[in-house]
N, C-alpha and C positions, 0 to 999 in steps of 0.2 A: 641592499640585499635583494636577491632577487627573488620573485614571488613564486612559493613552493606551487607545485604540480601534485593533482592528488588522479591516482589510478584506482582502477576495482579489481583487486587482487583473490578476490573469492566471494561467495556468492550462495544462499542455500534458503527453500522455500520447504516449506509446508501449506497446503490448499487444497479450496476444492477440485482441484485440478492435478492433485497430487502431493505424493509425501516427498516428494526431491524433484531438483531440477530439470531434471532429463523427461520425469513425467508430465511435469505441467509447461514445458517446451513443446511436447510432442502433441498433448490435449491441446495447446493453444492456435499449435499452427493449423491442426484438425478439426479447428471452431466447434469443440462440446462444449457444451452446457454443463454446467456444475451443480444445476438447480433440480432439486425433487423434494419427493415428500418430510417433513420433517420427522426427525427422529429420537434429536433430544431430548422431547418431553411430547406428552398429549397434547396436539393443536386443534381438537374437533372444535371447539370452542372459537375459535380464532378467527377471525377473516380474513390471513395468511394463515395457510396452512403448508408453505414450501421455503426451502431455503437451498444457502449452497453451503452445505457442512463440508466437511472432508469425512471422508471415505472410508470405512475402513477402518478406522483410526484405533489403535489398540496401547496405552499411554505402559502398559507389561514390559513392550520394546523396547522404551527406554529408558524407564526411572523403576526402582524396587518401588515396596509398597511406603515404607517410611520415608523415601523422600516425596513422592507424589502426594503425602500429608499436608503437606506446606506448600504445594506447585496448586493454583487456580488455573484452568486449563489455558488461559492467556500465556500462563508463565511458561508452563507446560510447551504450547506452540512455539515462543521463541527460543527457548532454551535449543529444542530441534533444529532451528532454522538456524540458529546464529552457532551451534556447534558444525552441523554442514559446513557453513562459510568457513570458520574458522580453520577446520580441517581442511578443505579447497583452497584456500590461500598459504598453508605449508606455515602453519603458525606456530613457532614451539617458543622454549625456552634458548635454547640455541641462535636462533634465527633474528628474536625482535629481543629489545629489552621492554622488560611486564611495564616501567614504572613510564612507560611510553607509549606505553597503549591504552586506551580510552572504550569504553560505550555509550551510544547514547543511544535508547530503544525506545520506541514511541507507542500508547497507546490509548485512544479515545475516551476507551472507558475503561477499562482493566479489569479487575475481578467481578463485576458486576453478580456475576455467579454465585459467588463466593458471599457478598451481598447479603444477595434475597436470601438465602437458604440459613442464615443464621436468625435474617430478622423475621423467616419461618417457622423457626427452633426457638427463638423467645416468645414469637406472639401466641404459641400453639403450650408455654408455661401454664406459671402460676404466677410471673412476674419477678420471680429471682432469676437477678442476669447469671445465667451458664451461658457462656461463650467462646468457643476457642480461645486456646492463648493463638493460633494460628489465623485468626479472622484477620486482624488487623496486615498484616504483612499479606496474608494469600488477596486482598483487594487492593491495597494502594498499586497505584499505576507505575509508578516508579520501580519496583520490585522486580522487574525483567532483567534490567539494568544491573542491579545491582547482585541476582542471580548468576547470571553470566563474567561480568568482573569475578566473584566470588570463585566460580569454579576454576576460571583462568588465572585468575591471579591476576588481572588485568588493574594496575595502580593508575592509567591515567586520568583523563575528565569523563565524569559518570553520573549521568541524569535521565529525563523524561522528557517527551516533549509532549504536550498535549495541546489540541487544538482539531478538536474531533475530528473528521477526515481527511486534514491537513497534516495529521501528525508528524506522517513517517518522512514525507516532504522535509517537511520543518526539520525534524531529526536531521534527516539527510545533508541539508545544509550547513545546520549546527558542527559535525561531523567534519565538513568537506573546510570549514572555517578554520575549527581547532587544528587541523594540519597548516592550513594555508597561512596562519598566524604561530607556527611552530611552539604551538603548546602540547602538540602527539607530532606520534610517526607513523601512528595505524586506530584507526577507527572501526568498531565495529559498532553499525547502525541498521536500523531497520523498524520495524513493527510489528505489535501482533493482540488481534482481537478474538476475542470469544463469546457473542453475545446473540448466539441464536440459545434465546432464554425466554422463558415467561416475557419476564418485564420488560426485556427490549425489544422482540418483538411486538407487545402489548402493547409498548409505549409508542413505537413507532407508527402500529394500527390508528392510534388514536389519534394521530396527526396527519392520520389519511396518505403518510410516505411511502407503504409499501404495494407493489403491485398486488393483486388479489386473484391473478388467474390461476385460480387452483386446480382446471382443469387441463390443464398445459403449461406447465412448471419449466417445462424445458425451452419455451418459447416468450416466458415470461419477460426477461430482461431484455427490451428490445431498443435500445438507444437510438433515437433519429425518427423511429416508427412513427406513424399518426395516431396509434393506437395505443402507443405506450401509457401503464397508468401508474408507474410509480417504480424503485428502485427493490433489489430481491438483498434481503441481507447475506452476508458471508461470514466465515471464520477462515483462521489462518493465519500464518504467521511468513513474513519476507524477509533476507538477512543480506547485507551488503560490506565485505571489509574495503574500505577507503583506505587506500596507501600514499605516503609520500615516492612520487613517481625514484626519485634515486635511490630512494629508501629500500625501493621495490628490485629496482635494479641491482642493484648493491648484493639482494641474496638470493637472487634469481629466481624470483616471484612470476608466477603465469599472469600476466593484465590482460584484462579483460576489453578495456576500455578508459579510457582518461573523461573525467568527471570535471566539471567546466563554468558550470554554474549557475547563480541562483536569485528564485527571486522572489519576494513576499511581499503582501499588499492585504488591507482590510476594504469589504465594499462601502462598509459603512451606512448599510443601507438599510437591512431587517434581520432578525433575528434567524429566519432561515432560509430565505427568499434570495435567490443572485439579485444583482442587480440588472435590470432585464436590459441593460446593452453591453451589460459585461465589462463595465468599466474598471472594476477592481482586477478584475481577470487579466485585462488590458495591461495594465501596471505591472503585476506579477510577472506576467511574459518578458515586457521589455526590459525590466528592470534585469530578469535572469541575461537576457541577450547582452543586455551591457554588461553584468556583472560577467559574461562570458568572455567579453570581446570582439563578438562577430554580429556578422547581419543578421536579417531573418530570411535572406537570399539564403544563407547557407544550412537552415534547418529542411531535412530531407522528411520526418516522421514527425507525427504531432499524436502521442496517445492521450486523449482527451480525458477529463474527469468522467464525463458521457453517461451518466447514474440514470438514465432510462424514467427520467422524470419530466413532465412537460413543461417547465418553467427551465429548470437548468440546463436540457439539451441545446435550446436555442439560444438561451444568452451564451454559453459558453460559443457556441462555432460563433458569432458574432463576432465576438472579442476573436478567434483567430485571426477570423476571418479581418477584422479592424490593425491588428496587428503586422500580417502579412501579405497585404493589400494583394496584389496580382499574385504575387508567388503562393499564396494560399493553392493553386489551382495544379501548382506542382507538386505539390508534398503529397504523400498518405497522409490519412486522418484513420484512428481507430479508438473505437472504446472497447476492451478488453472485459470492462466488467458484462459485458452482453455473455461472457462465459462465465468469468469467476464470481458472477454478484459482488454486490460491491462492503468490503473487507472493513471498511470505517477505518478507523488509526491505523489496521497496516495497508490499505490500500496502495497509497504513495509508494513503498516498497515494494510490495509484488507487481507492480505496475513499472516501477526502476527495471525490474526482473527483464520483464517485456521488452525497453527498449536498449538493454544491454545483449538479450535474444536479435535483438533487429539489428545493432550493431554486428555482433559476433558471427550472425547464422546468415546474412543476408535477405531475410523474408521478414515481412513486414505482417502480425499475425489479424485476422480481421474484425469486424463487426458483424455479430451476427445476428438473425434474426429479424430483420430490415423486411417487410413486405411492405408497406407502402409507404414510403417515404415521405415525411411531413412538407407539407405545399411549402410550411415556413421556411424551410434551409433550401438552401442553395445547391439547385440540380448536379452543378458544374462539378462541385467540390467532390475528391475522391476519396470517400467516406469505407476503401477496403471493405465494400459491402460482401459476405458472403463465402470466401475466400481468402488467406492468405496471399500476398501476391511477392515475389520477389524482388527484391531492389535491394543496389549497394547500399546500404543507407550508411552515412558518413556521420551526419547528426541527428542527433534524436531529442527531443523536448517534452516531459513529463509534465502535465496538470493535474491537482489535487485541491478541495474547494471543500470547507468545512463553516457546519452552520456556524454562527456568531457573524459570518464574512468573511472568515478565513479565507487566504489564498496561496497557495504555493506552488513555484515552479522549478524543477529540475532539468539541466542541461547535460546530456552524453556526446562525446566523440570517441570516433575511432580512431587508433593511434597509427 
């Protein structure tokens, strides 16, 4: 039998960068910033006092009040994103059969929100547990997934994937598997976080990860910089349907792009630390290249993990750069999160977004915020500093690297 083909038949984000596609297309190739002051909660206290929320965001639009009871605003984000996709890919009952269609949604940390604010509401008692009947379901991680099956009706393989800002990667693959092993015919995957919160902010403070320029928030996330001091958190949610390519063609599905392949690796090295030659990084790439089929001559776009941190930026271009030895000097290189901050579990996803954007649109969108570029990296290397720049790009290769050592890699082509 011959091995299924899986397409991206639809496609729908929620970010800082906007409530749908067309927005955070147009913000991305326009290099904004996503990043200001925080809004969620009082940060005077904080040594981050900025984030890249979404905008705007008014949750009236699309849920009444009794279902947003039950929705943690994680759930909330993907719900948004992955009804987009659904709807963009022409998904009905007519068109797919339900007991053939699958989710898998990924997220870091999930209700985290949802969390704190209960174990606020007991410890502010008398010590008699009052609890939501709704606590338990609005934080497990898994609940996105099983949200979205629920409204769709969607019968086939339906899970989580966790592996902090590996997730949506990981998901992605998971996804791209259960078609290519005709266990689905359509997958709906993606990710989605919400954790510009006290305690994650707080938590990540105290581990010295987040940038702290709170007097220029918008220049904050600087990937590559010499000056860079740490990554800006985000929220958001990314949504991608994965088609069986005949499947697709069969009911005359819009593809976006054919989805190619993947590849996972641990550093095995420190609990949040890359490994500083990016040897697990290394593995993930090649592993995706093979599990692709093709060279690394033939990847034209590398959107990097690039998290504006000064340990992780340089191992990671390493590892490209070890990867695709001379041809490294051909491709784009971009880290995305210099606009959207960086997303944690949906990360991988809205960053899929990007280089199915670079496929589809022909521009490749930039890095920005670059003023002096770390002695460490490699002058040569075209880092789309500043600028979107235009190119056919034909392949596109996603990286996504999650504390434990996680690593995961995503492969696009254009069809």
């Amino acid at each position: 039998m011959a091995e299924r083909r899986v397409v991206v038949t639809g496609i729908g984000t929620i970010n800082p960068l906007g409530h749908n596609i067309e927005e955070y297309f147009t913000n991305l190739e326009n290099g904004v910033s996503g990043a200001a002051p925080i809004t969620h909660f009082d940060a005077e206290k904080y040594k981050t006092k900025f984030a890249c929320e979404i905008k705007n965001y008014d949750w009236t639009q699309y849920f009444d009040r009794k279902e947003v009871r039950k929705y943690d605003l994680f759930t909330q984000y993907a719900l948004i994103a992955a009804t987009q996709a659904v709807e963009d890919a022409g998904i009905d009952s007519e068109s797919v059969d339900k007991e053939q269609v699958g989710v898998i949604w990924s997220s870091g940390i999930g209700g985290l929100k949802s969390f704190f604010d209960e174990c606020l509401g007991y410890a502010a008692g008398d010590g008699t547990p009052r609890f939501s009947p709704f606590f338990i379901p609005r934080m497990i991680a898994d609940i996105a997934a099983g949200y979205i099956s629920i409204k769709y009706g969607f019968m086939g393989p339906n899970y989580c994937t966790v592996s902090a800002c590996a997730s949506s990667n990981h998901g992605l693959i998971d996804a791209f598997n259960q078609i290519r092993w005709g266990k689905a015919d359509v997958m709906v995957a993606g990710g989605s976080e919400a954790a510009v919160n006290e305690p994650a902010v707080g938590g990540f403070n105290s581990m010295q990860a987040l940038s702290t320029r709170n007097d220029d928030p918008e220049h904050a996330s600087r990937p590559f910089d010499v000056d860079r001091d740490g990554f800006i958190i985000g929220e958001g949610a990314g949504a991608i349907v994965l088609e069986e390519y005949e499947h697709a063609k069969a009911r005359g599905a819009k593809i976006y792009c054919e989805m190619i392949g993947g590849g996972c690796s641990a550093d095995a090295h420190h609990f949040t630390a890359p490994h500083p030659e990016g040897l697990g990084a290394m593995k993930a790439m090649r592993d995706a290249l093979k599990d692709a089929g093709i060279k690394a001559e033939d990847v034209d776009y590398v959107n990097v993990h690039g998290t504006s941190t000064p340990l992780g930026d340089i191992a990671e271009l390493k590892a490209v750069s070890g990867v695709f030895g001379e041809h490294v000097y051909d491709i784009n290189i971009s880290s995305t999160k210099s606009m959207t901050g960086h997303l944690l579990g949906a990360a991988g996803a809205v960053e899929a977004l990007a280089c199915i954007m670079a496929l589809t649109k022909g521009v490749v969108p930039p890095t920005i915020n670059v003023e002096n570029l770390d002695p460490a990296i490699d002058s040569k290397l075209n880092l789309t500093l500043g600028t979107a720049q235009k190119r056919d790009v034909k392949c596109a290769l996603s990286n996504t690297f999650g504390f434990g050592g996680h690593n995961s890699t995503v492969i696009f082509r254009k069809l």
